[in-house]
N, C-alpha and C positions, 0 to 999 in steps of 0.2 A: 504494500500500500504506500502511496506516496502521497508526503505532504504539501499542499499548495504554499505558495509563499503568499503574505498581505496584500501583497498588489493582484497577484489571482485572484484572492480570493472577494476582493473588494470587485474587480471587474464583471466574476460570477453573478456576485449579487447585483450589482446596480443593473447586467444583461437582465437577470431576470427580473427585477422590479419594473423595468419598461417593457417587457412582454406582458407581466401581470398587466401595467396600467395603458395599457395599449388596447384593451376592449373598453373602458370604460367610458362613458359617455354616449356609447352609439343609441343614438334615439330614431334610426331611420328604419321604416316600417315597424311599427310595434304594434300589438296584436294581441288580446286578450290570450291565455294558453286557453287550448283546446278544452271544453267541457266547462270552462267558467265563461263569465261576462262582464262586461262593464261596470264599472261601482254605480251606484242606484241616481239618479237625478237627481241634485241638488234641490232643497227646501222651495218649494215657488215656480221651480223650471218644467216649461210643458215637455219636454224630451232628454233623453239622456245625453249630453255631449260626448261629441264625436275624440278618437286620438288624438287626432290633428285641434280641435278644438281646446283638448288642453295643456295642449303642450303649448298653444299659441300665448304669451304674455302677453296680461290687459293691460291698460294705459297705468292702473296705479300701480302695476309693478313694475314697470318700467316708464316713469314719465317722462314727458319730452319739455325742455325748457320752453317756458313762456316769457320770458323776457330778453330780450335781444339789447344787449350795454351798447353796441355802437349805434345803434338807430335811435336810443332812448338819451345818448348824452348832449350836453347844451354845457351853451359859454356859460361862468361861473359871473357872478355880479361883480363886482369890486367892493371890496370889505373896508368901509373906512377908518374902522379900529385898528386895521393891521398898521401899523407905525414902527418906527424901524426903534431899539430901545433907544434913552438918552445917554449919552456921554457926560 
């Protein structure tokens, strides 16, 4: 039996840590498993939502800025308290 040195052995692992983390995330076609169904329709909802319907993010969880700085800024007045101190 032979022993890896640290740097094998660290290369091992980190190979396999990016194989493990290399399926996660995939959300493309997802599909009830076979013989079950969709979770039940929300409280008030005439139909069940679709996959694609929940996976799609509503505006409050992801919201879009409403205010826009350079369309909203303006010359400033002139302040006539600003005075330079006295000597």
């Amino acid at each position: 039996m032979t022993r890896l040195t640290l740097t094998a052995r660290l290369t091992l692992a980190l190979s396999l840590a990016g194989l493990t983390l290399s399926g996660c995330g995939a959300a493309d076609g997802l599909e009830p498993q076979p013989g079950k169904s969709l979770p039940v329709a929300p409280y008030g909802a005439k139909t069940t939502p679709t996959p694609a319907a929940l996976l799609t993010p509503t505006t409050q969880q992801r919201p879009e800025r409403s205010d826009e700085l350079l369309t909203n800024s303006r010359e400033r007045r002139s302040d006539e308290f600003n005075l330079p101190p006295p000597n």
